[in-house]
Each structure stands twice: as structure tokens, then as C-alpha cells.
Backbone as CSV, one residue per row, in Angstrom:
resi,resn,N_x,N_y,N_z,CA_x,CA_y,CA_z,C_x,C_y,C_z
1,UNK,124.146,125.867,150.678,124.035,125.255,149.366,122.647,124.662,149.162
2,UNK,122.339,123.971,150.050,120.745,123.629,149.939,119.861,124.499,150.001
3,UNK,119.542,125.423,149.949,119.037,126.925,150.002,119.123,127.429,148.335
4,UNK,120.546,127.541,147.936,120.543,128.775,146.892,120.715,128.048,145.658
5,UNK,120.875,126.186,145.759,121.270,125.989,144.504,119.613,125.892,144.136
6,UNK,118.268,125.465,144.768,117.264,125.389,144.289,116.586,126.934,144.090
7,UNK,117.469,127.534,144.593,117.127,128.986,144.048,117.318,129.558,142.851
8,UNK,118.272,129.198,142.856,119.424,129.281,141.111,118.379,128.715,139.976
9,UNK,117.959,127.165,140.750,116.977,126.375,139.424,115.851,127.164,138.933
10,UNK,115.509,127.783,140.415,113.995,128.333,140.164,114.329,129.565,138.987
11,UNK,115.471,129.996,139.179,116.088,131.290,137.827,116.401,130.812,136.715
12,UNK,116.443,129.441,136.560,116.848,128.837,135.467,118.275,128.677,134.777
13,UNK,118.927,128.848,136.058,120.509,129.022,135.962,121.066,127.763,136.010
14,UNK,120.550,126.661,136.976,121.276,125.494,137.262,119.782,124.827,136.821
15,UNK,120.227,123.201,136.955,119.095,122.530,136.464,119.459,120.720,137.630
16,UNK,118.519,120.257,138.534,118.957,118.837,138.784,119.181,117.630,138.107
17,UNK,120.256,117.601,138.140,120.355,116.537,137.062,120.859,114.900,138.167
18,UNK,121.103,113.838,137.630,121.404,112.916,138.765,120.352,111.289,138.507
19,UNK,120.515,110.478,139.033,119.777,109.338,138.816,118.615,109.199,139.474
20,UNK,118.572,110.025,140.821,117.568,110.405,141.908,117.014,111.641,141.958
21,UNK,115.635,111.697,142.008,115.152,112.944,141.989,115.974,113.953,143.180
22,UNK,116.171,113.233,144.132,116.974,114.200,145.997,118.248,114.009,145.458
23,UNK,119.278,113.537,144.541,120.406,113.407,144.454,121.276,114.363,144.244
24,UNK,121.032,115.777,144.436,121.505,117.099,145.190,122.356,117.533,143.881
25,UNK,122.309,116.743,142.410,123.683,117.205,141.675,122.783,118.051,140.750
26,UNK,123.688,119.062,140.366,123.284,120.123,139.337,124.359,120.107,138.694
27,UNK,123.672,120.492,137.423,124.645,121.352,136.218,123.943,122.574,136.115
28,UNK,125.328,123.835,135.619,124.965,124.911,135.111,124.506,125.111,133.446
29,UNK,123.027,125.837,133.366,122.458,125.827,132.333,123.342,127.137,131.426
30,UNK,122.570,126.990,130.461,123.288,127.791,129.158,123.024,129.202,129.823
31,UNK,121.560,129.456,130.201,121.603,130.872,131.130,122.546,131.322,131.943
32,UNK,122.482,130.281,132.816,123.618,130.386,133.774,125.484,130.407,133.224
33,UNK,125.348,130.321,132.223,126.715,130.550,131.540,126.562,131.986,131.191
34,UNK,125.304,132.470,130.362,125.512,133.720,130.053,125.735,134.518,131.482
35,UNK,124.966,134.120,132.504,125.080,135.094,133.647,126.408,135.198,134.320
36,UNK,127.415,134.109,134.153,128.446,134.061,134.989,129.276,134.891,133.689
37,UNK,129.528,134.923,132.546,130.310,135.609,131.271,129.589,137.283,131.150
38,UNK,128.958,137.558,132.269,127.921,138.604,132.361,128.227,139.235,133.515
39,UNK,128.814,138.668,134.716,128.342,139.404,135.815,129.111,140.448,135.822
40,UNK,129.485,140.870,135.124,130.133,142.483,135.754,128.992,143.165,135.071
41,UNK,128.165,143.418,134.982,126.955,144.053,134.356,125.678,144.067,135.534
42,UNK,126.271,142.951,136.601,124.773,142.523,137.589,124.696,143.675,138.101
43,UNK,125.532,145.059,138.352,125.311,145.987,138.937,125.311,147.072,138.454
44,UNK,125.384,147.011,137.312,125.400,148.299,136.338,123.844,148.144,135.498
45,UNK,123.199,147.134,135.358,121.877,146.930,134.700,120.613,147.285,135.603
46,UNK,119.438,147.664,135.294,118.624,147.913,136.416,117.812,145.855,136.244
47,UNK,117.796,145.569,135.434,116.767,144.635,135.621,117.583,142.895,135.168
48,UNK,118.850,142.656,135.584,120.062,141.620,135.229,118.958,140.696,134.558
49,UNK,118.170,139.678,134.795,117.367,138.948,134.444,116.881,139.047,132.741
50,UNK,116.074,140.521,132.758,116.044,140.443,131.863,117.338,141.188,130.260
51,UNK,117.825,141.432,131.327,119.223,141.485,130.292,120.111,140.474,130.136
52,UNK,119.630,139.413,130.927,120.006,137.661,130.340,119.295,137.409,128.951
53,UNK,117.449,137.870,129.848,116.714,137.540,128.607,117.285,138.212,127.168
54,UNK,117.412,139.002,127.593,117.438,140.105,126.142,118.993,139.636,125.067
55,UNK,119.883,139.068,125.743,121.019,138.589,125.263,120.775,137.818,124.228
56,UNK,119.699,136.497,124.937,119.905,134.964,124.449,118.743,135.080,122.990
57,UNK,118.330,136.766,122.739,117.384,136.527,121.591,118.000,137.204,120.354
């Protein structure tokens, strides 16, 4: 978890939220909603990312 949730942020999926900058809590971003209402597509798309992008415009 300490590994993939700052991985997630760096995708713009989750975001730290919390009273402390180290306070480990995230919420899932609006991206990250499209991607989870999406994933049966993560393997049928060549480029998932930008077929997030391409959704949210």
C-alpha cells in the first residue's frame, strides 16, 4: 500500500488528503472514478490513460 497508493496519486487517481502532510489518507479522485466505472476496457484499449483522458472531455 505504501508503494501503489503514491503511485495511483502520481496518475491522478487518488489524491492525499488528511491534517498531516505523512498522514497516509487518500481519497479517490473523479479520474479515479472514471477508471474504476471503466476497467473492463483496461485491456481492450491500447493506451487506458488516455482513454480516461479522452472520456472526461
Amino acid at each position: 500500500m505504501n508503494v501503489r497508493l503514491p503511485q495511483l496519486a502520481d496518475y491522478g487517481l487518488v489524491e492525499k488528503v488528511g491534517p498531516a502532510k505523512n498522514s497516509g489518507l487518500y481519497e479517490i479522485t473523479e479520474l479515479g472514478l472514471l477508471a474504476v466505472e471503466n476497467r473492463e476496457k483496461y485491456g481492450e484499449v491500447e493506451d487506458f490513460g488516455q482513454y480516461l483522458e479522452n472520456a472526461t472531455e
